[in-house]
C-alpha positions in Angstrom: 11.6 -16.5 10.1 9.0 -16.8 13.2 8.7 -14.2 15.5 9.1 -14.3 18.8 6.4 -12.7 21.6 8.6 -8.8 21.9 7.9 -9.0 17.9 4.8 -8.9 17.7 3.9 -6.9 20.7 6.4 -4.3 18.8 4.2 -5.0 15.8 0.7 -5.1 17.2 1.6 -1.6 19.1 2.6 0.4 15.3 -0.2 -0.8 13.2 -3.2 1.1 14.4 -1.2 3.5 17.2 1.6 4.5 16.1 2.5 7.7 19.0 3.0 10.9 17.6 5.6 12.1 20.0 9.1 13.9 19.2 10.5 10.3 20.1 7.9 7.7 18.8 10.3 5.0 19.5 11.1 5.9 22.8 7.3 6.2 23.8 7.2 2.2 22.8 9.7 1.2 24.1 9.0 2.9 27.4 5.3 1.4 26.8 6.4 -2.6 26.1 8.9 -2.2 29.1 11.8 -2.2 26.2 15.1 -0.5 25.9 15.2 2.3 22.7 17.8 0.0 21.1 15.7 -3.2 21.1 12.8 -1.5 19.7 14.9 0.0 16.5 17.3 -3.5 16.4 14.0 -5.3 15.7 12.5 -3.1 13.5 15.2 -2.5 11.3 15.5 -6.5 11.1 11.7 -7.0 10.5 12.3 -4.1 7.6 14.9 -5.9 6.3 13.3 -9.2 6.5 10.3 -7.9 4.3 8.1 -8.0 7.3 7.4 -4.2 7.5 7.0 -3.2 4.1 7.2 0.5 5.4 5.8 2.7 8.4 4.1 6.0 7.2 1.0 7.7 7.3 -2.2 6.6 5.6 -4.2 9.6 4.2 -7.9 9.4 3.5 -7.1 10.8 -0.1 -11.0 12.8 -0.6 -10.0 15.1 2.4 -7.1 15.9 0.6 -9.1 17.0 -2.5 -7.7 13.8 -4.3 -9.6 10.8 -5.6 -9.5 7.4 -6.0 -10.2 4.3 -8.4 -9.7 0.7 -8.2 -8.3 -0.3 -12.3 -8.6 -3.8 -13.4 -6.9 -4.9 -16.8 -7.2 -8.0 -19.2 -3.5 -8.5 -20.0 -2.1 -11.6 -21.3 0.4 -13.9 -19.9 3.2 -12.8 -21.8 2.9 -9.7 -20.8 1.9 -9.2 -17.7 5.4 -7.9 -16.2 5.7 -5.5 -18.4 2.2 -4.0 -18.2 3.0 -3.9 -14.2 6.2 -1.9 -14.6 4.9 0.5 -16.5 1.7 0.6 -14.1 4.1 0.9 -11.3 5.8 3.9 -12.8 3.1 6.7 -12.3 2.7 8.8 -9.2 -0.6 8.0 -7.4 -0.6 3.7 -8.2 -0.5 2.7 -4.7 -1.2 -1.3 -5.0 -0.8 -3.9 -8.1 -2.1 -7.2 -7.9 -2.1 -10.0 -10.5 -5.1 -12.1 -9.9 -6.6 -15.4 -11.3 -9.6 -13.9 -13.4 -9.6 -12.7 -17.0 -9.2 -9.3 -15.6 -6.1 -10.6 -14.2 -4.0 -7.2 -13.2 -6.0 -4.9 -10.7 -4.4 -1.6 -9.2 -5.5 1.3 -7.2 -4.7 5.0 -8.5 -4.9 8.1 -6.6 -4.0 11.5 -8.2 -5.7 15.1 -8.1 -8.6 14.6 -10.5 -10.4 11.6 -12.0 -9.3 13.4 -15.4 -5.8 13.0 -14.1 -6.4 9.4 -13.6 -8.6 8.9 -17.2 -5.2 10.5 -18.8 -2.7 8.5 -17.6 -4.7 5.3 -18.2 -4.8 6.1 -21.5 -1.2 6.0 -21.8 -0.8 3.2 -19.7 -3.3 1.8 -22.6 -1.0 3.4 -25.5 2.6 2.3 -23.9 1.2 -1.2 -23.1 -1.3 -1.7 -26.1 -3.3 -3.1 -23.2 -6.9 -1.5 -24.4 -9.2 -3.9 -21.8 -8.6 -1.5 -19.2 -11.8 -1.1 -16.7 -12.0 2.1 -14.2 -13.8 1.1 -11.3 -14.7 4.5 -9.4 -16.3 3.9 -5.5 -19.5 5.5 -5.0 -19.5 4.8 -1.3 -16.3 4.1 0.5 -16.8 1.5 3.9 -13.6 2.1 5.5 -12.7 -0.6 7.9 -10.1 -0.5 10.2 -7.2 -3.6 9.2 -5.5 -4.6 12.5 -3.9 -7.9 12.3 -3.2 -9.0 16.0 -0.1 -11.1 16.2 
């Protein structure tokens, strides 16, 4: 499905600045000279579509008092969809990747404590049997800002 030029000017305006008004959608639509109806029409069919995977906040998780790791995981071939549905079942995985690597599964987990996160690896490890399981902690975090300008 291509999009046409109001899609991606819808698109280009909710990624980075997204209004936080009582009426978000009105405030766009009024901004791209669009009526309310258009604007929630082509959202809900870019949503649908599995263009917009979701609209929501993003939280910088160590000013909520969580933290954060990036996992990485030897698993093999065979089971590899199994090992992600289990990963995918605990609170705080926020993205799952299969990669071409010998650590070939990679996912980020967020939760209160790094104890928290050292746990529930472990029984990721024991429901799985999957024990090449690496925790990669960031020492220094170099936020950038992902815009994609359509």
């Amino acid at each position: 499905m291509l999009l046409d030029d109001i899609d991606r000017k819808i698109l280009n305006r909710i990624q980075s600045d997204f209004p936080i008004t009582p009426r978000p959608y009105l405030s766009i639509a009024n901004d791209l000279h669009l009526s309310h109806e258009d604007v929630l029409s082509r959202l809900s069919r870019l949503k649908k579509k599995g263009i917009i995977r979701r609209i929501g906040g993003n939280f910088m998780p160590g000013k909520l008092g969580f933290v954060s790791t990036l996992c990485a995981a030897k698993v093999p071939e065979d089971k590899i969809g199994f090992f992600a549905e289990t990963v995918n079942r605990y609170p705080g995985v926020t993205h799952n990747y299969q990669r071409d690597s010998h650590f070939n599964i990679w996912f980020t987990f967020i939760a209160p404590s790094m104890e928290e996160i050292k746990s529930n690896l472990e029984k990721i490890s024991q429901e799985t049997e999957i024990t090449d399981i690496i925790n990669l902690p960031a020492t220094k975090v170099f936020k950038i800002n992902a815009h994609f300008d359509l």
